[in-house]
C-alpha positions as CSV (number, residue, x, y, z in Angstrom):
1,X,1.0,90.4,-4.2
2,X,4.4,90.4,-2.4
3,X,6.9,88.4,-4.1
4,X,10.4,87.5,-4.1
5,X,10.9,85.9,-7.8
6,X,14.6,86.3,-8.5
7,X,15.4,87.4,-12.0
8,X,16.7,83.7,-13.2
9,X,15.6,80.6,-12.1
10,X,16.8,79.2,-9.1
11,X,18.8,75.3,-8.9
12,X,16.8,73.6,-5.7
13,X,18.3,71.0,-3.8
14,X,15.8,68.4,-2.0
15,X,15.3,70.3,1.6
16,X,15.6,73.4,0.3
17,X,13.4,76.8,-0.1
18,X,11.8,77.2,-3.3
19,X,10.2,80.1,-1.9
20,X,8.0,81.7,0.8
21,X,3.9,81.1,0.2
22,X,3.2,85.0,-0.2
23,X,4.9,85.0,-3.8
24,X,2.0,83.0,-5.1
25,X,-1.5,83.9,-5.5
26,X,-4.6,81.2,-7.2
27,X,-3.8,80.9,-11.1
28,X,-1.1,83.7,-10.8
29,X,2.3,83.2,-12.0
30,X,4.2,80.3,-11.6
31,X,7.6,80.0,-9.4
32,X,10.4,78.5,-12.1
33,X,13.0,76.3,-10.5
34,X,15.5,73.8,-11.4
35,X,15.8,70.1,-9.9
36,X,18.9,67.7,-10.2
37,X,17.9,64.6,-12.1
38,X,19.5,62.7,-9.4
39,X,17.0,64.1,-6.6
40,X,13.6,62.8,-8.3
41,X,12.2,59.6,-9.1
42,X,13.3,58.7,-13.1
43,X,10.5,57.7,-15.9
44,X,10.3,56.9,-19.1
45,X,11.7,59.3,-21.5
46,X,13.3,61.1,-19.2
47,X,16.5,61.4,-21.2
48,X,18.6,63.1,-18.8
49,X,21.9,62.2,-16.7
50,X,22.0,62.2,-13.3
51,X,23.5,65.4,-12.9
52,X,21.4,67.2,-15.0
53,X,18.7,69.8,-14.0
54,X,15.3,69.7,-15.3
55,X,12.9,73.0,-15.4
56,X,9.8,73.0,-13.3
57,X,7.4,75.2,-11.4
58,X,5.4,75.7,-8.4
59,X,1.6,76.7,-8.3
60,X,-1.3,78.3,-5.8
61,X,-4.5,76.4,-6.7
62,X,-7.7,77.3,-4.7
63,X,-5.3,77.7,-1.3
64,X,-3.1,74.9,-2.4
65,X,0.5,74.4,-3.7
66,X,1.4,72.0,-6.5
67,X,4.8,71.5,-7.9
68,X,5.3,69.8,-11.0
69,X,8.1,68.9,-13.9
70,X,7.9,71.9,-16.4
71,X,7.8,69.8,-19.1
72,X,3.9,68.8,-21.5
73,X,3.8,65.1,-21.3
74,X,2.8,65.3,-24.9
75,X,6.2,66.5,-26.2
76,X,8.4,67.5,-23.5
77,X,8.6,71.1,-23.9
78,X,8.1,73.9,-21.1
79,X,4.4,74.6,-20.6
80,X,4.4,78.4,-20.2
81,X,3.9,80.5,-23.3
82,X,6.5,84.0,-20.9
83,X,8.3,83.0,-18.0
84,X,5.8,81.7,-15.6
85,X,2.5,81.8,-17.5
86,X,1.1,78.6,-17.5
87,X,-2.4,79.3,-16.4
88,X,-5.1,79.9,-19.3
89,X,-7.3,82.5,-18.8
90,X,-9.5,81.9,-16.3
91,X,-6.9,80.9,-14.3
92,X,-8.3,77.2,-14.2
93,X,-6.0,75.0,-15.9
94,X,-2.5,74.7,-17.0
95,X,-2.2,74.7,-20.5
96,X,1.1,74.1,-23.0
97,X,1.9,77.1,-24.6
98,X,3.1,75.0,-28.0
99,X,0.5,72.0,-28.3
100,X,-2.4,73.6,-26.3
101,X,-2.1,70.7,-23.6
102,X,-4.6,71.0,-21.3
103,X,-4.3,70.1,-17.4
104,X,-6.0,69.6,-14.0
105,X,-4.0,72.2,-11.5
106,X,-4.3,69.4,-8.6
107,X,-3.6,66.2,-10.1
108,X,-1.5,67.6,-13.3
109,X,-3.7,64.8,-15.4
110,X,-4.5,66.1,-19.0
111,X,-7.8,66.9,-19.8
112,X,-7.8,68.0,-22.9
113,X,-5.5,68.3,-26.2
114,X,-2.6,65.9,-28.3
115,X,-1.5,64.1,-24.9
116,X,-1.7,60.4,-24.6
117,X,-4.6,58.8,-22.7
118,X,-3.6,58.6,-18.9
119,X,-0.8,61.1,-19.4
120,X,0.0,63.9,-16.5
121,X,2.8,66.1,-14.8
122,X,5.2,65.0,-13.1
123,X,4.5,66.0,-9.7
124,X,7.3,67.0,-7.3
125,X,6.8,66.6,-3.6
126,X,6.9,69.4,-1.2
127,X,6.5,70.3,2.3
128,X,5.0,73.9,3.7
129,X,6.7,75.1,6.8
130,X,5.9,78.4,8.5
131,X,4.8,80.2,5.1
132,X,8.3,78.3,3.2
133,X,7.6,75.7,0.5
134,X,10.7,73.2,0.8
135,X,11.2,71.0,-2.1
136,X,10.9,67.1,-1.0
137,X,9.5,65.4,1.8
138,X,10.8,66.5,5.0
């Protein structure tokens, strides 16, 4: 796998490269990024100001890319148990390192574990250009 992870996690600004689609494979290792509070939609509990940057991450899933909040909706706390790893095993899920949250790759909707009935991700749109995933909607 060819990759070009830097060694801390990026800030990403709406329009910009997260990264290119080679340094992802299907349940591999997640891409960690930062978002600005301001640049995505607010929800309930968010507890963060405007200018603040949340953690999240970017997935391959069966020749797909997801990006999503890194942050279990049953406690908000990073999913991945070392840098990156958020996929169990089999490389089938997404699962909290802490509570043993267990989630749908496509839809980010718990499936299993402590999370409230209903509960997901929160998704972050992107946009695939010539091999680059751009965070937001272009």
């Amino acid at each position: 796998m060819s990759t070009c992870l830097p060694s801390s996690d990026p800030s990403i600004r709406k329009g910009q490269i997260i990264c290119p689609t080679s340094a992802l494979q299907h349940g591999g290792k997640a891409f960690r990024f930062f978002v600005l509070c301001e640049e995505i939609v607010a929800f309930p509990g968010m507890n963060a100001d405007p200018d603040d940057e949340l953690p999240a991450f970017l997935i391959q899933f069966e020749d797909q890319y997801f990006a999503y909040l890194n942050r279990c909706a049953h406690v908000s706390m990073e999913l991945d148990w070392n840098p990156g790893e958020v996929f169990d095993e089999e490389q089938q899920y997404l699962v909290c390192a802490t509570h043993y949250a267990v989630y749908e790759p496509k839809t980010g909707r718990c499936i299993q574990g402590p999370c409230p009935d209903g509960a997901k991700l929160r998704a972050l749109p992107i946009t695939i250009r010539n091999d680059l995933i751009y965070f937001g909607d272009l």
